[in-house]
C-alpha positions, 0 to 999 in steps of 0.5 A: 610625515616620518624624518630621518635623524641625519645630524647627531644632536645633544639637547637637554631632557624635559619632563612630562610637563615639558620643562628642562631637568637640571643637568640632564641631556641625551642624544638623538642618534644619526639614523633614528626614525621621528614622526612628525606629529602636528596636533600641538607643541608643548615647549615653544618648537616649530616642530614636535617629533615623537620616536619611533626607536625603542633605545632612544634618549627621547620619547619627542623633541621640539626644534625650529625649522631651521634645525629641523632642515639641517640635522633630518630628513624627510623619508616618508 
């Protein structure tokens, strides 16, 4: 499934190990373009989306559902 970033979201940055970087956060942008991607989470979230945008602060995010609800949508 393909979501729709309609909520700019501020979160902080992990490392390949999926620990949180001191410090470090980006954005995910309003209109970028995640798959979802169901074969396991590596931090705890309900959902894990990996990028499909080449400028983007994140290579994947994890989220709740309820995040998931309020800052995506669903487009394919």
């Amino acid at each position: 499934m393909k979501y729709k970033c309609i909520k700019e979201m501020c979160l902080p940055k992990c490392d390949g190990d999926g620990f949180e970087i001191p410090n470090e956060y980006g954005f995910v942008t309003v209109g970028s373009i995640w798959e979802r991607d169901d074969r396991g989470n590596l931090i705890g979230g309900d959902v894990h989306l990996d990028s499909l945008n080449d400028d983007c602060d994140f290579g994947w995010i994890e989220m709740s559902f309820e995040e998931l609800g309020e800052n995506f949508e669903l487009i394919a």
